[in-house]
N, C-alpha and C positions, 0 to 999 in steps of 0.2 A: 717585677718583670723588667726584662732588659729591651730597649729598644738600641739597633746598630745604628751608629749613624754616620750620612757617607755623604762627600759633596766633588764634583768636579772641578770645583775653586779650590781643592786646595792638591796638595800632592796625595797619589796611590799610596799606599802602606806596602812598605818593603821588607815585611815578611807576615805573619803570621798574627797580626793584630786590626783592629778597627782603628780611623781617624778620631771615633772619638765615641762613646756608650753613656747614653743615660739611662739610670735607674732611680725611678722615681721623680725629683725634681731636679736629681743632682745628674750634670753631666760636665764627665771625665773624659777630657782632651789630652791623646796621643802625645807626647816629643813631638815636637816640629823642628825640621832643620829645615834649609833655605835650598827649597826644592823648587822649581819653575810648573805648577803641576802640567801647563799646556804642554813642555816637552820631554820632563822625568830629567832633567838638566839641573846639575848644580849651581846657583848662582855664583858667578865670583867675582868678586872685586872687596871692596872693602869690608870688616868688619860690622859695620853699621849697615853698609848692605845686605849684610847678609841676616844680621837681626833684625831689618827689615823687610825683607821675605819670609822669612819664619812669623813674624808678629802677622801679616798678612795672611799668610796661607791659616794662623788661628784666626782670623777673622773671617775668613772664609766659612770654616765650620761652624763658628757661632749664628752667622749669619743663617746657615742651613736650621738652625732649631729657634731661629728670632731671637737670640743673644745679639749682648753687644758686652765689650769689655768692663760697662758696671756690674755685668755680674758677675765675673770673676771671685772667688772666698779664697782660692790658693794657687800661686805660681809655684814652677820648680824650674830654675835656671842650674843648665850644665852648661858649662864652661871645660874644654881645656886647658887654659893658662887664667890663672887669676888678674892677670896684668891685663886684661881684655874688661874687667868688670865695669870702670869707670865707661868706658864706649857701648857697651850693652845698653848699659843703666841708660844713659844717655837716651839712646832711643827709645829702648822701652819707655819710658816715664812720658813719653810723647804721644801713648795709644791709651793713657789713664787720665779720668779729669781730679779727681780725689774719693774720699773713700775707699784707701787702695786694698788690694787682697794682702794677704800674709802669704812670707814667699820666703825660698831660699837659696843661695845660690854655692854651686858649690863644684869645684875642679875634680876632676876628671880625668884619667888616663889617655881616654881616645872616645871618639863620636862616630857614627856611622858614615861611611863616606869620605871621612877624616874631616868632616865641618870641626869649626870652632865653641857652636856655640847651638846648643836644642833647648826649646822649650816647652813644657807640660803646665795645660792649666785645669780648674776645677771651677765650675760656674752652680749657679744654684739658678735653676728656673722656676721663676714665680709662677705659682698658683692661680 
């Protein structure tokens, strides 16, 4: 059985999907781009801001099912430009203490919105 799961910490879903569905222990976290969810406004300014809103608005979510990013088993990093990877990373590795998940990151044509940079993760909730 699927439960949806939905939080106003993070941003609305801009089409036709959930923020995020668990089935069974495993739950499966949407793309995040660097959406403000209080006003549906894209953040702009730097890079690292902006993978800093995104890391956010997934904490957001986890927080909604009593996660926290140790539980994390699989990221998936989109990227537009690979030249951006070193400044993601950067922050990302700032919302992990160790034991990291298995991730991949990988360029991209275009992003929703024209962001630089979405991320999808996969958490396992404990029993």
């Amino acid at each position: 059985m699927k439960k949806i799961i939905h939080t106003s910490g993070a941003p609305s879903p801009i089409g036709p999907y959930s923020q995020a569905v668990q089935a069974g222990n495993t739950v499966f976290l949407s793309g995040q781009i660097a959406i403000e969810p209080s006003t549906g406004e894209l953040v702009k300014g730097s890079l690292t801001e902006e993978t800093r809103k995104v890391m956010q608005n997934i904490e957001a979510i986890l927080n909604e099912v009593n996660l926290g990013f140790d539980s994390i088993v699989k990221t998936g990093i989109f990227l537009t430009d690979m030249a951006f990877f070193a400044e993601v990373n950067e922050e990302y590795s700032r919302w992990f203490k160790s034991d990291f998940p298995a991730r991949e990151t990988v360029q991209v044509a275009g992003l929703p919105k024209g962001v630089r940079v979405e991320i999808s993760m996969i958490a396992i909730k404990e029993p």
